[in-house]
C-alpha positions in Angstrom: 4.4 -0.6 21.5 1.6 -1.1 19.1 1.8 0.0 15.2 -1.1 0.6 12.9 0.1 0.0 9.1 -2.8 1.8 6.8 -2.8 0.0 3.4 -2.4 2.9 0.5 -4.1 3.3 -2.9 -3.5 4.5 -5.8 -5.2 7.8 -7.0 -3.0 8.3 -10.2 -0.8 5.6 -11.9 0.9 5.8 -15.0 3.7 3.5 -15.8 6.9 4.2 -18.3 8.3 2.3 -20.9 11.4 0.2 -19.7 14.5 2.0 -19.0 18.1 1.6 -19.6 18.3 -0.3 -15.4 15.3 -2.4 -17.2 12.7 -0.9 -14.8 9.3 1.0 -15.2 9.5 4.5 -14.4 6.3 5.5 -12.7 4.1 8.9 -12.3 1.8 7.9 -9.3 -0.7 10.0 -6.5 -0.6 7.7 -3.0 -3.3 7.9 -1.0 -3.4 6.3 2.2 -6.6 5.0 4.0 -7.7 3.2 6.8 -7.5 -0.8 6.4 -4.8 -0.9 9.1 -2.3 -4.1 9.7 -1.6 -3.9 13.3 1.8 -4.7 14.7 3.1 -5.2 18.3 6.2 -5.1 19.6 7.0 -6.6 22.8 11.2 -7.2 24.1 12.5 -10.8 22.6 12.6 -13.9 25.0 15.6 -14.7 22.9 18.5 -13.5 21.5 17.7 -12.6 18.2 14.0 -10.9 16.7 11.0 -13.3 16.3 8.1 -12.3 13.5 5.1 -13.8 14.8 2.2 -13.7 11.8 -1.5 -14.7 12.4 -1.5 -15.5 8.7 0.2 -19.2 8.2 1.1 -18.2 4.2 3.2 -15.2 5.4 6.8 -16.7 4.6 9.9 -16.6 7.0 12.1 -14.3 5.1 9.1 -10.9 4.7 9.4 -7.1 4.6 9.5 -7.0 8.4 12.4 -9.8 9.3 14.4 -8.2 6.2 13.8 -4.2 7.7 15.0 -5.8 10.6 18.2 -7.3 9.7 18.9 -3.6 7.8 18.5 -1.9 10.4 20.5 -3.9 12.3 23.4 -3.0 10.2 23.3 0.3 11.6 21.9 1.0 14.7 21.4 -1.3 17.8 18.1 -1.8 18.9 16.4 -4.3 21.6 15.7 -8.0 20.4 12.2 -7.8 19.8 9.1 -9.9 19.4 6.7 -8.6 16.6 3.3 -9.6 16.2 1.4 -8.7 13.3 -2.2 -9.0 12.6 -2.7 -8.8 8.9 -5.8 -7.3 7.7 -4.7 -6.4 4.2 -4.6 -8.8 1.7 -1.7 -9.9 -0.2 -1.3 -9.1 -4.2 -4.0 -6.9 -3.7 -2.1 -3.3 -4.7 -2.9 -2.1 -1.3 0.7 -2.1 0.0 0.4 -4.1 2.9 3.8 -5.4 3.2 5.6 -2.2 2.4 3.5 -0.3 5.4 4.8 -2.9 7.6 8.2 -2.0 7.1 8.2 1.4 7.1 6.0 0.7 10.8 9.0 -1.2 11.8 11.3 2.0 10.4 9.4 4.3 12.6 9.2 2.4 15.8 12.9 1.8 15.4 14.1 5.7 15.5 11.8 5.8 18.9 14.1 2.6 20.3 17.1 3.3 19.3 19.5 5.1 21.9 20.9 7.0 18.7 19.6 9.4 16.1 19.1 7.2 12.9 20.4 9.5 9.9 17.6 10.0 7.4 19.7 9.2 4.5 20.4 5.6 5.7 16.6 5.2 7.1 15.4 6.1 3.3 18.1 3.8 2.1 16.9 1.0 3.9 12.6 1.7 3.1 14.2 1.8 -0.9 16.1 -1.3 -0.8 13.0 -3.3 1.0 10.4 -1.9 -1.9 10.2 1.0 -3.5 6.3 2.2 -2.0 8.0 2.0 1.6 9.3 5.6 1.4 5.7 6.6 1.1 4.7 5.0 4.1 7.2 7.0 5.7 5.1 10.2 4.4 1.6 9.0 4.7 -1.5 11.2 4.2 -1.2 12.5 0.2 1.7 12.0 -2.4 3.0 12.0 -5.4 5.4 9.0 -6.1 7.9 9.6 -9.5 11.2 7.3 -10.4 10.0 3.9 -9.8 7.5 5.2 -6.4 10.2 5.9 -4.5 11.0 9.5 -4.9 7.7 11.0 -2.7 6.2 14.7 -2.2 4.3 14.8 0.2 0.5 16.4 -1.2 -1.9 18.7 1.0 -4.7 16.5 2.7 -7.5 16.4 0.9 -11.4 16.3 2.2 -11.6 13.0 3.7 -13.3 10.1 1.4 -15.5 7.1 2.1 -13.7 3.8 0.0 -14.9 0.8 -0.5 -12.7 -1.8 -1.6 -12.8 -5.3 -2.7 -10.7 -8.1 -3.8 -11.7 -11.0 -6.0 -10.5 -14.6 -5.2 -8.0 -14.1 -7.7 -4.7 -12.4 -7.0 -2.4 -10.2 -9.5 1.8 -11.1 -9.2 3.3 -7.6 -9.9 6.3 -8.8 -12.0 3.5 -10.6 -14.6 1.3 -7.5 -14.7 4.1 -5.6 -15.9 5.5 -8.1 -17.5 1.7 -7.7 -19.8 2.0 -4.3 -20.3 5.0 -4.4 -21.7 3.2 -6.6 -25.3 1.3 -3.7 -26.5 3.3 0.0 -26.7 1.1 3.0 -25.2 1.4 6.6 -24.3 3.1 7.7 -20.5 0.6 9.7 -19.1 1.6 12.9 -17.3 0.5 14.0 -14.0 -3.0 15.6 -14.2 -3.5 19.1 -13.6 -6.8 18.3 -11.4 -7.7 15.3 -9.8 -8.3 12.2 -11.3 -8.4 8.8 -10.9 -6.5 6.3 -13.5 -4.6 3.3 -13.7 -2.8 2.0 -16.7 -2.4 -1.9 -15.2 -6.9 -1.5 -16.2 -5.1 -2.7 -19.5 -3.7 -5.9 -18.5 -6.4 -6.2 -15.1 -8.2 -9.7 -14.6 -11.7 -10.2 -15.6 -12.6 -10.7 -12.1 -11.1 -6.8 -10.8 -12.5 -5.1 -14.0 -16.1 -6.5 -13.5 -15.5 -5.1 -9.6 -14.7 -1.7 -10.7 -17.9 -1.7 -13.1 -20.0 -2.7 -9.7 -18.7 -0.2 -7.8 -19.3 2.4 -10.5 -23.0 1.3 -11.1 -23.3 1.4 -7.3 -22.4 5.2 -7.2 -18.8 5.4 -6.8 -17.8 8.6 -7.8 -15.1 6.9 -10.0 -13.0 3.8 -9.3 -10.0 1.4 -10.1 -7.5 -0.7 -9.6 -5.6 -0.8 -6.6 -2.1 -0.1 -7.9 -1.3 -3.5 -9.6 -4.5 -5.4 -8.2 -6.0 -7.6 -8.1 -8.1 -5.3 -5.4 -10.1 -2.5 -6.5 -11.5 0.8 -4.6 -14.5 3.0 -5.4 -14.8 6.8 -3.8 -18.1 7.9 -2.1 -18.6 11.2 -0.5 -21.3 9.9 1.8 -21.2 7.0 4.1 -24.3 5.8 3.2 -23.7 5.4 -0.3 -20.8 3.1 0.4 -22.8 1.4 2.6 -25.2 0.7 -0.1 -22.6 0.0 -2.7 -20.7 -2.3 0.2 -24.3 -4.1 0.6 -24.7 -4.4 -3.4 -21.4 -6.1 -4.2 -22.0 -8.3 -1.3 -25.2 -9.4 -3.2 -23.2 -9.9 -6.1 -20.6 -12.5 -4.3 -17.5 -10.4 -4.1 -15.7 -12.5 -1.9 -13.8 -9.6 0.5 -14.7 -6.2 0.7 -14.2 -3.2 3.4 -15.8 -0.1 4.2 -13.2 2.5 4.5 -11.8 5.9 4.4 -8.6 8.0 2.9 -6.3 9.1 6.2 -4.4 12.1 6.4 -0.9 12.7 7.3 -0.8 13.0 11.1 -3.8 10.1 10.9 -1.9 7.3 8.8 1.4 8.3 10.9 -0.1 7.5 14.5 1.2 4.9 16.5 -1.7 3.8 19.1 
């Protein structure tokens, strides 16, 4: 069985003041698009499941081993061998890790030789990180709690992206961590659509200076990719994000893709 695992970004983020659990509420628009991790699963020449990663910095203990040994908790499934190619970047925003997961949630429900309730499914995708539930949903969606509690949103006209990630990476816990020195407003969800993204405040010189390319380059608008350090651009021609692909090359952005948003039934096929 092979699993594609679309990385997701960010349309709309707006992060809360601390609450009384100590946590950042968020108000959030997922968007998933197609820079796919691709996962195959193969029966186990052991007893127990083997993670097999193409990238060495992956540790042992990852979203995929721990969805694993949830799930084994409460429904028996075949030892299994998973492969994963990683094509998204780590402490990028793009949700790489989370998609994994919730791949490895899907597949399971079609091996299993029981129906998986929903209620312990979501339960699991929560306690592994909270964007997993929107990989669950895919396509369009609006995240509110701390991401976890999706709606799934209408598909909207299909998008070119380009993204890009500097050299330098963004730890989540820090970025919130500098948000939290200087008080500001909690945005509410727009009434059309828009594209923000409060960690702009606290984002490294390198992602900001990507985001100004992009824009220069004729991106209809662009930001962060939730925390970073990647950033996206929109286009709505391929050729324009061909050309603005071509310019931050020039410029010596270090990783970039040409891309595009996904809808539902797209970011939830298995191939």
């Amino acid at each position: 069985m092979t699993l594609r695992c679309p990385a997701k970004v960010n349309l709309f983020l707006a992060v809360g003041p601390k609450d009384s659990r100590n946590y950042h509420p968020l108000r959030t628009i997922f968007q998933a698009v197609d820079l796919c991790d691709v996962i195959t699963l193969a029966p186990s020449t052991t007893n127990r499941h083997q993670v097999l990663f193409d990238d060495p910095s992956i540790p042992e203990m990852n979203t995929i081993s721990r969805t694993l040994r949830l799930l084994s908790e409460v429904v028996s499934i075949p030892r299994l061998t998973v492969s994963v190619q990683k094509h998204i970047p780590p402490e990028s925003g793009l949700g790489g890790g989370s998609s994994n997961a919730a791949a490895i949630i899907r597949a399971a429900q079609r091996l299993a030789k029981t129906t998986i309730p929903e209620g312990e499914l979501r339960g699991i995708a929560e306690a592994i990180g909270m964007d997993v539930p929107f990989f669950l949903i895919g396509g369009r969606a609006r995240g509110e709690g701390y991401g976890e509690k999706v709606t799934a949103l209408p598909d909207a006209a299909s998008q070119w992206i380009v993204l890009a990630r500097p050299v330098i990476g963004c730890s989540t816990p820090l970025m919130y961590q500098k948000l939290d020195e200087d008080p500001y407003p909690w945005r509410d969800f727009p009434t059309e659509d828009e594209v923000y993204n409060d960690f702009e405040k606290t984002a490294p010189f390198e992602s900001i200076e990507l985001i100004e390319s992009l824009k220069s380059n004729g991106a209809e608008n662009a930001t962060l990719c939730g925390s970073g350090s990647a950033v996206f651009g929109l286009f709505g021609d391929r050729k324009l994000a061909e050309g603005a692909k071509k310019a931050l090359h020039d410029l010596g952005a270090p990783k970039i893709w040409l891309t595009r948003t996904l809808s539902r039934s797209e970011s939830l096929r298995a191939d």
